[in-house]
N, C-alpha and C positions, 0 to 999 in steps of 0.2 A: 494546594497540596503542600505539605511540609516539606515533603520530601523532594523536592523541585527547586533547583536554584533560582531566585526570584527576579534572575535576569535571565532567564531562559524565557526565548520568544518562539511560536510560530510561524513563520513568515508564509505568507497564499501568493505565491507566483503567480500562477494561472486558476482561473473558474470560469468552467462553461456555462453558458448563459443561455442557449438556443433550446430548449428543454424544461418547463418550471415543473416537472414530476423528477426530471433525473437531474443530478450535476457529480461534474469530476474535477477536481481540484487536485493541483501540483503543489509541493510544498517543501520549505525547507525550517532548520531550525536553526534557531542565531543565538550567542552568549553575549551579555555585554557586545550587542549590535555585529558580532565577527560571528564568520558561517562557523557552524559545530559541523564535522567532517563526519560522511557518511549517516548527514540526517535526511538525506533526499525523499519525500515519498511522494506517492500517490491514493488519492479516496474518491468512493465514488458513491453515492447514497442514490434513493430511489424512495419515490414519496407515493400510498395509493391515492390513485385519483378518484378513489371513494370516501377513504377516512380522512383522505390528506394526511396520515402518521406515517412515520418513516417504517418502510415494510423490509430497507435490503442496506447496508454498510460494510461495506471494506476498505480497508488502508491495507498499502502496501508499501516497507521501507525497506532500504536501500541495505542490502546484508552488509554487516563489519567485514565480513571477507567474503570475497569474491573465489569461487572453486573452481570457473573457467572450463579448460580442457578436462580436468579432473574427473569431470561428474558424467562424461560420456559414456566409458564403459557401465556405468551403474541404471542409468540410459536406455541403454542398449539390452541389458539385464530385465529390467523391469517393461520396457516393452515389449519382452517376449514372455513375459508372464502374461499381460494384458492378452496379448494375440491368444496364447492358450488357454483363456477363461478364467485365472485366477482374482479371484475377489479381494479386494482389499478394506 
C-alpha cells in the first residue's frame, strides 16, 4: 500500500496454536524497528471445519486515548436502557 510508510512492520507477539480451526494473535507495530505507541492489538479468526474458509475475524487495537473513569456514568446510562428493553 502507498500509503504506508515502508518501514512500518507488524510485529506477532503471541499465536495460539492448541486450536487448528481457531487462533488469536497479539500484536504490535514497529517504525524503523522502535515500537509505534498505542499500536498494541489483538485478532482472533475462526476457520469452518467444513469449507476450511475463514467464517469470523476481528481485531482489536489499543484506543489513542484511553476514557477511564469517564465512561462510567455513560455506563450506567446505557445499561439502564438495556434493562428497560430499548433496542439499539
Amino acid at each position: 500500500m502507498k500509503e504506508l510508510p515502508t518501514d512500518l512492520k507488524f510485529v506477532l507477539d503471541e499465536i495460539t496454536e492448541e486450536d487448528p480451526l481457531r487462533v488469536g494473535i497479539l500484536f504490535h507495530m514497529e517504525i524503523d524497528g522502535k515500537f509505534f505507541p498505542k499500536s498494541n492489538g489483538v485478532s482472533f479468526y475462526k476457520i469452518s471445519p467444513d469449507s476450511r474458509k475463514l467464517i469470523f475475524a476481528r481485531t482489536v487495537v489499543e484506543p489513542p486515548v484511553k476514557a477511564g473513569f469517564s465512561t462510567f456514568p455513560l455506563l450506567n446510562a446505557l445499561s439502564n436502557l438495556v434493562r428497560a428493553g430499548v433496542a439499539f
